[in-house]
C-alpha positions in Angstrom: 165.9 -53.8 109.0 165.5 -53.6 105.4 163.4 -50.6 103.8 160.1 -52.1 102.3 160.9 -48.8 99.6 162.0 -49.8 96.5 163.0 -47.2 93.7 161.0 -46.4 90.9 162.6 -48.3 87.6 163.8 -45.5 85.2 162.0 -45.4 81.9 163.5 -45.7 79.2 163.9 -42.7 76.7 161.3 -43.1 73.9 163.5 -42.9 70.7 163.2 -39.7 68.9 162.4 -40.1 65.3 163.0 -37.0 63.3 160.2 -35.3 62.0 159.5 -36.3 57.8 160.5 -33.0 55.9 158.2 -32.1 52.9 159.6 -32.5 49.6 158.3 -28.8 48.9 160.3 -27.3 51.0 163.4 -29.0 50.0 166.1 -28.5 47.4 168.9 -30.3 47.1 172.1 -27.8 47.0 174.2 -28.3 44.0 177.5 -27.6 45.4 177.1 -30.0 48.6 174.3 -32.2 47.5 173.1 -31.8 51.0 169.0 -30.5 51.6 168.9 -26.9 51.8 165.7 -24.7 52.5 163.7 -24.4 49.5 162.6 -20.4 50.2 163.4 -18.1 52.6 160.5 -18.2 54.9 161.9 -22.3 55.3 165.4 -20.9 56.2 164.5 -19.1 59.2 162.8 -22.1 60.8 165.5 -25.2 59.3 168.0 -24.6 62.5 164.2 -25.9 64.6 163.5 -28.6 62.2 164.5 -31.2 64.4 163.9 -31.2 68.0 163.0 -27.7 68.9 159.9 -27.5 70.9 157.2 -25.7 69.1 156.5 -24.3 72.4 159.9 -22.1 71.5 158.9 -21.6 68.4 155.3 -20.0 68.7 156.3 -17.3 71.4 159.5 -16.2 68.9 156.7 -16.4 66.1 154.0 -14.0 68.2 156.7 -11.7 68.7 158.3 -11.4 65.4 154.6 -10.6 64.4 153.8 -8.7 66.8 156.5 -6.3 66.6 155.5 -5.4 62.6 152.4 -4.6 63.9 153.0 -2.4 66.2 156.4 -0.8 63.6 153.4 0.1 61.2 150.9 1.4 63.6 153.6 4.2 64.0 153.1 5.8 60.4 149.6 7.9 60.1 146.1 6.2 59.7 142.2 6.9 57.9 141.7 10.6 57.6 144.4 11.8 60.0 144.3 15.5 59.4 141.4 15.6 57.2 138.6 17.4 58.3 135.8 16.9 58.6 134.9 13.5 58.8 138.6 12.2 59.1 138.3 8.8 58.1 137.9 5.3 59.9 140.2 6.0 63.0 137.7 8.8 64.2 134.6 6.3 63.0 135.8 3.9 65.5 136.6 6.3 68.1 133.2 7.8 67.2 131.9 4.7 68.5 133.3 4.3 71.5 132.3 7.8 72.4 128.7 7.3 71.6 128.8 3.9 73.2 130.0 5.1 76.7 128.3 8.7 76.5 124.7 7.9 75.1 122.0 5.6 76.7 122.0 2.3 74.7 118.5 3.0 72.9 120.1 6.0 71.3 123.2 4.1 70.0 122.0 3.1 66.2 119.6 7.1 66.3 122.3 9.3 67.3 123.8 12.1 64.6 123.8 9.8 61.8 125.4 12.0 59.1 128.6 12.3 61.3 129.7 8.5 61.5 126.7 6.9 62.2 127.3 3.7 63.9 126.7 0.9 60.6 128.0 -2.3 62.6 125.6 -5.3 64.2 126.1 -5.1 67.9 128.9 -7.1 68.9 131.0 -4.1 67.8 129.3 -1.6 69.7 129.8 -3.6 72.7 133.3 -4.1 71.7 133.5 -0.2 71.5 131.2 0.1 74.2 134.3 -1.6 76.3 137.4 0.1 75.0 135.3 3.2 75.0 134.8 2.6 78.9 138.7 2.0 79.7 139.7 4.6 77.5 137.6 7.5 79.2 138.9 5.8 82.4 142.1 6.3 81.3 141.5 10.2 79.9 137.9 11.5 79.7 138.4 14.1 76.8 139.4 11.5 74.4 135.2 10.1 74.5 133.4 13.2 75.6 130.1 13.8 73.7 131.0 16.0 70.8 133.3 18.1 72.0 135.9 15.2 71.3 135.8 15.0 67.5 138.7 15.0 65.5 141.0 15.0 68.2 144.4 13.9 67.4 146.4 13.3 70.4 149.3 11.4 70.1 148.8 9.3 73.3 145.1 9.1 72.0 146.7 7.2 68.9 149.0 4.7 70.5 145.8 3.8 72.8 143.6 3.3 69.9 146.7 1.1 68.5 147.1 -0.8 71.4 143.4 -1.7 71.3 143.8 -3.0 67.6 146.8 -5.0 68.7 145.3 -6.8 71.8 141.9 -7.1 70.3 143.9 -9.4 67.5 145.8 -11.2 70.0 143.0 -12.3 72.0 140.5 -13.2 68.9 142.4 -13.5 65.6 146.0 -14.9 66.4 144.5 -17.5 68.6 142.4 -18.8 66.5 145.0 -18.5 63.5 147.1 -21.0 65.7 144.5 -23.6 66.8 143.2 -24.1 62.6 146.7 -24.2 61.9 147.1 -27.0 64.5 143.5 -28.5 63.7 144.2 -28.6 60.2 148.1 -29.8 60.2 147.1 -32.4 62.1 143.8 -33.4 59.8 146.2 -33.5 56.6 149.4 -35.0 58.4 151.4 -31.9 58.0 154.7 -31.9 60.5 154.8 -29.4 63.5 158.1 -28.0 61.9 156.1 -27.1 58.6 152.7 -26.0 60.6 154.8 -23.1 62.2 156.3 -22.1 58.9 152.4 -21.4 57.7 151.5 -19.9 61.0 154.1 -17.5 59.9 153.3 -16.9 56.4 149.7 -16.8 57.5 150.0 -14.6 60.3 152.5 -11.8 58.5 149.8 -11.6 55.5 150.4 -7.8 54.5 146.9 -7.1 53.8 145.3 -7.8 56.9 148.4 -5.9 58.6 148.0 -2.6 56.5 144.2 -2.2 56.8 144.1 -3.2 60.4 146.9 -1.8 62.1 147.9 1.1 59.5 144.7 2.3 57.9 143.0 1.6 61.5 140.0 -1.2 61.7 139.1 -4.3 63.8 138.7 -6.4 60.7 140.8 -9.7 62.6 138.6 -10.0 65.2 135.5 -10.7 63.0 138.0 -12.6 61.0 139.2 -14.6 64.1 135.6 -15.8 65.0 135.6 -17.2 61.6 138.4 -18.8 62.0 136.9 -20.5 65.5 134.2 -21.7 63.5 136.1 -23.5 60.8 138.8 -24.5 64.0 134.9 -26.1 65.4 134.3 -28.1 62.2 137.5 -29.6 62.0 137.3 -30.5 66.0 133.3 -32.0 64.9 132.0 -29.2 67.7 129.5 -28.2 65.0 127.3 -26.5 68.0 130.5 -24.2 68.7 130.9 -23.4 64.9 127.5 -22.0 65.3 128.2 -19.7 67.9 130.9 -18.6 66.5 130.0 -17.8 63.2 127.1 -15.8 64.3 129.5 -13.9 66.8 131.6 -13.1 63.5 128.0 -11.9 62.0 127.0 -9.9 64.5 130.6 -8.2 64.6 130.7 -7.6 60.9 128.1 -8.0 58.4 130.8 -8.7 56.0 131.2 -12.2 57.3 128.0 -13.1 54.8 130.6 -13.4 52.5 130.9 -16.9 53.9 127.5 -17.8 55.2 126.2 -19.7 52.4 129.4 -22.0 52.3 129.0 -22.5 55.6 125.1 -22.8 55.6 125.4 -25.7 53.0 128.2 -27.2 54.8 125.5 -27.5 57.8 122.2 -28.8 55.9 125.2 -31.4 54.2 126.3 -33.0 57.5 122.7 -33.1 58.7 121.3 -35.1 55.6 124.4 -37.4 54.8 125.4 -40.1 54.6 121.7 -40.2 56.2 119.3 -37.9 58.0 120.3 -36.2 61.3 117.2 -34.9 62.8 118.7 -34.0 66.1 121.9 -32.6 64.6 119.6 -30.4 62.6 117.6 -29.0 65.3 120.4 -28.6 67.8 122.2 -26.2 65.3 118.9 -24.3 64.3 118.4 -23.8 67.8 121.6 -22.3 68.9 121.4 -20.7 65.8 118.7 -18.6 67.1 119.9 -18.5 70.6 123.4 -16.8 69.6 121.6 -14.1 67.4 119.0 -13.7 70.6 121.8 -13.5 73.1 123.9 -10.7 71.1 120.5 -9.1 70.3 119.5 -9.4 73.5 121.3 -6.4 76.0 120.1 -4.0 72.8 117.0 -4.9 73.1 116.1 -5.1 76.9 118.3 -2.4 77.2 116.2 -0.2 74.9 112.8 -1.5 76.3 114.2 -0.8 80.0 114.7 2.9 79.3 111.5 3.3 77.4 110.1 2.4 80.5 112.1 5.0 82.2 111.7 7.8 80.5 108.0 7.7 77.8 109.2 10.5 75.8 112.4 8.6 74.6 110.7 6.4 71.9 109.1 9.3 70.3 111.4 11.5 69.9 113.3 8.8 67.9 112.6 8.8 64.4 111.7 5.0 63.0 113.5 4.2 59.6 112.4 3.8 56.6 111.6 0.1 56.6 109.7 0.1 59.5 107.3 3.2 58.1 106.9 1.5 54.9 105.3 -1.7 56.4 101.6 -2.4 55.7 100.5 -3.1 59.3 100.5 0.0 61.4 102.4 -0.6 65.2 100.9 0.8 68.2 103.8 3.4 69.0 102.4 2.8 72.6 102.3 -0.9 72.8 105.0 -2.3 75.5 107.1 -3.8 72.6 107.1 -1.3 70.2 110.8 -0.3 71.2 111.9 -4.0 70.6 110.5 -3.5 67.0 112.0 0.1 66.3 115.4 -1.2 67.7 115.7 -4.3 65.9 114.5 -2.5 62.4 116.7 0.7 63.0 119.9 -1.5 63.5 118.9 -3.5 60.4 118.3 -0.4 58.3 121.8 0.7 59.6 123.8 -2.7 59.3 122.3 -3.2 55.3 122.4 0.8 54.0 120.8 -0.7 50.3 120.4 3.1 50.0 124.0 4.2 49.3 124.1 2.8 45.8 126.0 -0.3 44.4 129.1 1.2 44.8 130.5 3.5 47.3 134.1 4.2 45.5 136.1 2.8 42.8 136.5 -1.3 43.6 138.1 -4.1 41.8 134.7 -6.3 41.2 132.1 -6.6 38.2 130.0 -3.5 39.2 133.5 -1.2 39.7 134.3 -2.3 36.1 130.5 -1.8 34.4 130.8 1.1 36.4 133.5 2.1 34.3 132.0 1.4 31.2 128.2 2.4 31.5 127.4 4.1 34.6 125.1 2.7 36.9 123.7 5.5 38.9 121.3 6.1 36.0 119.3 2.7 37.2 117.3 2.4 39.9 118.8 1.1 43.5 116.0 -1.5 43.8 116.6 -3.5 40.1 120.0 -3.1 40.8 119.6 -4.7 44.4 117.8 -7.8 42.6 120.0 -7.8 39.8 123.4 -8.3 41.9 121.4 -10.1 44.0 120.8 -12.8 41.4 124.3 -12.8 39.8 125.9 -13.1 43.4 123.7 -16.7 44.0 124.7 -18.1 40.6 128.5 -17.0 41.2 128.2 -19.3 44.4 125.5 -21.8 43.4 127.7 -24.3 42.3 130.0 -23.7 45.4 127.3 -24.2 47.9 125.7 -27.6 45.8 129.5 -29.1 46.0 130.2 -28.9 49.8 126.6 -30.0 50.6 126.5 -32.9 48.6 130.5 -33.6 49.7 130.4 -32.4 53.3 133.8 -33.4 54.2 135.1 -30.4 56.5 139.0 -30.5 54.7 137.2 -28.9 52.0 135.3 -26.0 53.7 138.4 -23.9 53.1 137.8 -24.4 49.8 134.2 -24.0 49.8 134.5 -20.5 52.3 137.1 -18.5 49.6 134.8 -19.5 46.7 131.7 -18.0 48.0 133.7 -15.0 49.4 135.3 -14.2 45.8 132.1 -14.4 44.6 130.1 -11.9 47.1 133.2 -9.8 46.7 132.8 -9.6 43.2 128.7 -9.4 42.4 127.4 -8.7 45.6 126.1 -5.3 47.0 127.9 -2.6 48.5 131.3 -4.1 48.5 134.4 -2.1 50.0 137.8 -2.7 48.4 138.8 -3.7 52.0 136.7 -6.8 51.6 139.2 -8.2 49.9 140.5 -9.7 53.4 137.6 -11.5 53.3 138.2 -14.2 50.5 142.1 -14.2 51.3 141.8 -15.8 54.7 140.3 -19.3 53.9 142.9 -19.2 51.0 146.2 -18.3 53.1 145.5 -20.6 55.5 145.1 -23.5 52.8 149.1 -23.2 52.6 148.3 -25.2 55.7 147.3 -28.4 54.3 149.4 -31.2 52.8 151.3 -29.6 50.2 149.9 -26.4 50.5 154.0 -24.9 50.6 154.5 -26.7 47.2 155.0 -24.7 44.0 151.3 -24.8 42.5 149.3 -23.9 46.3 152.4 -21.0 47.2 151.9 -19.5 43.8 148.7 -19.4 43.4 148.0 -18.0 47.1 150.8 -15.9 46.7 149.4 -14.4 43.5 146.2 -13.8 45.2 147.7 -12.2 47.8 150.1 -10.1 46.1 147.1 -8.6 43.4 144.8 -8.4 46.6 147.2 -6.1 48.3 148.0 -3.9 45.2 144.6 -3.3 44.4 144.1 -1.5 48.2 147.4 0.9 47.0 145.0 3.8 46.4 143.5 3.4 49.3 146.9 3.1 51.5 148.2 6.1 49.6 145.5 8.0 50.6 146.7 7.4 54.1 150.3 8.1 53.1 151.1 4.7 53.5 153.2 3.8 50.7 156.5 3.0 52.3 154.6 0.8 54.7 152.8 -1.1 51.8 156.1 -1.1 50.1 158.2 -2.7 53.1 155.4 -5.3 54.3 154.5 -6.4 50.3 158.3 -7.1 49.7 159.0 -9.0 52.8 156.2 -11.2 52.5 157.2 -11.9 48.7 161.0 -12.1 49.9 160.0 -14.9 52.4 157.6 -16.8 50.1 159.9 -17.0 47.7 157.7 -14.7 44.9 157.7 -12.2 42.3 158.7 -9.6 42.3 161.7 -10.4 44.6 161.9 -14.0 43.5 161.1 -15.5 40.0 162.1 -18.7 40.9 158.6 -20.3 40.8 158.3 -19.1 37.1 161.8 -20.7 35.5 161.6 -22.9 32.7 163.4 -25.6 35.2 160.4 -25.0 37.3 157.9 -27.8 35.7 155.3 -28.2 38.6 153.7 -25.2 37.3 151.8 -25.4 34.0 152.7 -23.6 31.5 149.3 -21.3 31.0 149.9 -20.7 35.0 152.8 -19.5 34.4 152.3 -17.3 32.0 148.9 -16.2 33.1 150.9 -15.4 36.7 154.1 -13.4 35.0 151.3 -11.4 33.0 149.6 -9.7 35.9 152.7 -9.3 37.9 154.4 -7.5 35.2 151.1 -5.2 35.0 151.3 -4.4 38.2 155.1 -3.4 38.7 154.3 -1.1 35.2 151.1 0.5 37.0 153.1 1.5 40.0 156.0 3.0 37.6 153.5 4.8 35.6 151.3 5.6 38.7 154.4 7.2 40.6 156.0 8.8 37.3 153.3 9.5 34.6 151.1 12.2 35.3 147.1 11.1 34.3 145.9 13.2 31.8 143.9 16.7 33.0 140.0 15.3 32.0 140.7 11.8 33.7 142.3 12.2 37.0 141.4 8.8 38.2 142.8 6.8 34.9 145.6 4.7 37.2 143.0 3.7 39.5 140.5 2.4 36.9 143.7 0.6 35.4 144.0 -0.6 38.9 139.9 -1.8 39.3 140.3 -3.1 36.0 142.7 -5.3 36.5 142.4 -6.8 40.0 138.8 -7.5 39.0 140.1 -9.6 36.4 142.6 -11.8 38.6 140.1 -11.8 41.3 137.5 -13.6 38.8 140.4 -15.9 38.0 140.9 -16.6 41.7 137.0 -17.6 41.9 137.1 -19.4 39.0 140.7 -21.3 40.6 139.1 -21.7 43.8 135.5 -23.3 42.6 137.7 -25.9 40.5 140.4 -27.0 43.1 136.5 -27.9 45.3 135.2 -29.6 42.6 138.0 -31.8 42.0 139.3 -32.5 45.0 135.4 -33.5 46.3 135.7 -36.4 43.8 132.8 -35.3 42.1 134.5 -35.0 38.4 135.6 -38.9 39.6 132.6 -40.2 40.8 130.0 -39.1 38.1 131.9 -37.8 34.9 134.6 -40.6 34.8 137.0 -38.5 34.6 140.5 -39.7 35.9 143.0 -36.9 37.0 146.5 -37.3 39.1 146.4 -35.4 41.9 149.6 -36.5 43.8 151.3 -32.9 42.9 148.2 -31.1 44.7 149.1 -33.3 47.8 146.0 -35.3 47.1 145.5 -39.4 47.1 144.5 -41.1 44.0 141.0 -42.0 43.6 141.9 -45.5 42.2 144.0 -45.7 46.0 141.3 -44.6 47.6 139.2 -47.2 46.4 141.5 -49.7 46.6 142.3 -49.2 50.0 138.0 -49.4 51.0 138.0 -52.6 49.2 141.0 -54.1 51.0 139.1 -53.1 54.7 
């Protein structure tokens, strides 16, 4: 008998088309006429620009990047062999020791002169938890005060290997599903999305202050990055949550709250009124800060329950004394209150001054000039306060009347830039802050052409030599040195590459150019006459005001670049000033197209 079985009918293969190549990343080689790679970044990926899976691609990329990590976390780090406060490696090992020794009411009370812990609570549970494998893994490395300052070399690599894997779980994923989100938003090819995860992904600064100097900047950086991944997906609820993870992990991340806060109220209230949009992301709004709150909180109230003497012998900060109404130091929630307005006091320290050191913003350079310590912290809190909203007032007013989520980049690096350079209390390692939403802007159409890779390229370059006194502190030149170069060398940049600045070059305007070539060639004299030239005996510090000086300067060019690019490319200089600019060399569609094509639907 016959088999009723008959055989599947093979499917055909769907034809393979390849992928369209950017003209950006294209020249055309004058010997062969053929295409050649256009930088050298572009020449390490052109043998995959075909048919190479991107699922080959990305694990070569994570271990490329991975590997210069962990090749700089082998020089020193913050403070090593500087007693006696070290610097920010013992600060976050502080941290974990208090976290894991201490019960968790005592954590924002304990020996504040000696590192007191300054972070919202999402990083002491972060240090609560590598505190916790750590002492499982050698107890002297976290025991109550007998462990400060130690040095151990096995100590370090642990404490490196933390960095590392906290970035791989929170920054780099992140990194690669915005890159993703947003390539595929703009119509960028897989082929040129992995060339920016790359660029993005081997930014030097983040490298030498993270995995060199010793933080856990990327993984507040990486929940920001899940929250603009969120907006682009239209999971504005998950944005949320995110954004207020990266809040309560570093304060720092205000830098971006009032883009993002505008970007919010903008999608609620156009192109008409979304009531329910609007209360669903006030109320998980509320409930993220309540959940991360929350095991400080309960946790503090449980052992106050425990033990009656523990809430007195804590002192209550200055905020909380200084209130008109009195609170019951009995009542049942009285440790809720002196909990939530301790950790306040110690996240926002308006008490330190303006300034902490020397910084490349406006207050580092009056500071300069006419020294501030002679005014008083309070006119000073309400005077930066006042120049920081009108820095980012015309930021905010753009992206809320324009909510269109390719422009929150945009929006985000603007209102960084201008926190960074007005706002209060301001670290020179903010600088990271601002630099993200820019870097990963080389992911958008066009974004590897000559005007986006020059200008982000510049920002990064000045934004990395403006933490060299910092890094040399840590005896970090050769590192600085080594990752600054490469990233220049594969971008195709000054001052291994001129080739952007040529007079054959004509994508870049002339005043760009020239503007560019100026601060690179102030910065390559600084470093000769920082490492040759002696500063005179009555001003020791002379290089690093030149240094202040100047990076302040480009960085208020780089606020001033980044608030123009959102106003233009919102369409607001079309719609309402008449004003009719070609775009196409910013990878942008005509507004005339644009309205054309409406018309014709």
């Amino acid at each position: 008998m016959l088999s009723p079985h008959r055989p599947r009918k093979k499917k055909k293969a769907a034809a393979t088309t390849p992928p369209i190549i950017a003209q950006s990343l294209v020249i055309t080689d004058p010997k062969t006429t053929e295409p050649a790679p256009a930088f050298p970044l572009v020449s390490f990926f052109w043998p995959a620009r075909k048919s190479t899976s991107q699922w080959i691609v990305l694990p070569l990329i994570l271990m490329v990047v991975g590997l210069f990590r962990w090749a700089v976390g082998i020089w020193g780090y913050s403070g090593y062999r500087i007693p006696p406060m070290h610097g920010d490696f013992e600060a976050q090992r502080h941290w974990m020791e208090i976290t894991t020794q201490l019960p968790i009411s005592k954590w924002y009370f304990f020996d504040l002169q000696y590192w007191g812990l300054d972070y919202p609570p999402l990083t002491a549970y972060h240090s609560w938890l590598l505190g916790k494998i750590g002492f499982w893994i050698q107890p002297r490395w976290f025991a109550l005060e007998t462990s400060r300052g130690i040095e151990e070399q096995l100590l370090k690599v642990y404490m490196r290997a933390t960095v590392l894997i906290s970035e791989y779980v929170s920054y780099i994923p992140a990194a690669i599903l915005f890159n993703r989100k947003i390539a595929k938003l703009r119509g960028v090819s897989a082929w040129e999305s992995s060339i920016v995860l790359a660029a993005v992904l081997l930014q030097p600064a983040t490298i030498l202050i993270d995995h060199a100097h010793f933080q856990y900047n990327t993984v507040m950086l990486g929940l920001v990055l899940a929250s603009m991944t969120s907006v682009l997906a239209n999971r504005y609820l998950w944005s949320c949550v995110f954004f207020v993870g990266a809040l309560c992990f570093k304060q720092m991340a205000l830098y971006f709250a009032p883009a993002m806060f505008a970007y919010l109220v903008g999608i609620c209230l156009i192109p008409r009124p979304n009531v329910l949009r609007f209360v669903s992301v006030s109320l998980v709004t509320i409930l993220s800060f309540a959940v991360i709150f929350g095991p400080l909180l309960l946790g503090s109230l449980y052992e106050s329950t425990k033990d009656s003497k523990l809430v007195n012998s804590l002192e209550p900060p200055p905020t909380l004394r200084s209130l008109p109404l009195q609170i019951d130091t009995k009542s049942w929630y009285y440790p809720l209150v002196l909990q939530l307005a301790q950790s306040i006091y110690r996240i926002f320290p308006f008490a330190r001054g303006i300034l902490e050191d020397k910084v490349a913003n406006f207050w580092g350079c009056v500071h300069t000039i006419h020294k501030l310590s002679f005014y008083p912290i309070p006119m000073l809190q309400r005077f930066s306060m006042l120049v920081t909203f009108i820095s980012i007032l015309p930021t905010c007013m753009t992206i809320s009347l324009f909510p269109r989520k390719e422009l929150l980049p945009w929006a985000m690096a603007s209102s960084a830039w201008g926190f960074f350079l007005f706002s209060f209390q301001v670290h020179e390692k903010s600088v990271l802050l601002p630099l993200l939403p820019m870097t990963v802007l080389l992911g958008t159409e066009g974004g590897l052409g000559s005007e986006m890779r020059a200008w982000i390229g510049w920002a990064n370059i000045l934004g990395v030599w403006t933490l060299f006194p910092l890094l040399k502190r840590d005896e970090l030149r050769v590192p600085y040195a080594v990752l600054t170069l490469l990233w220049t060398y594969l971008l195709g940049l000054p001052p291994i590459s001129w080739s952007l600045y040529t007079p054959r070059q004509t994508e870049l305007a002339a005043p760009t150019k020239l503007l560019h070539l100026a601060f690179y060639m102030a910065m390559l004299i600084w470093h000769v006459l920082e490492a040759f030239v002696a500063p005179p005996a009555g001003k020791p510090d002379l290089w690093v005001v030149i240094n202040t000086l100047i990076g302040a300067a480009g960085f208020g060019i780089c606020l001033l670049w980044c608030s123009w690019q959102l106003i233009l490319r919102s369409g607001l200089m079309e719609d309402y000033f008449g004003v009719r600019i070609r775009l196409e060399k910013l990878g942008k569609v005509d507004v005339k197209e644009k309205k054309a094509s409406r018309k014709s639907q």
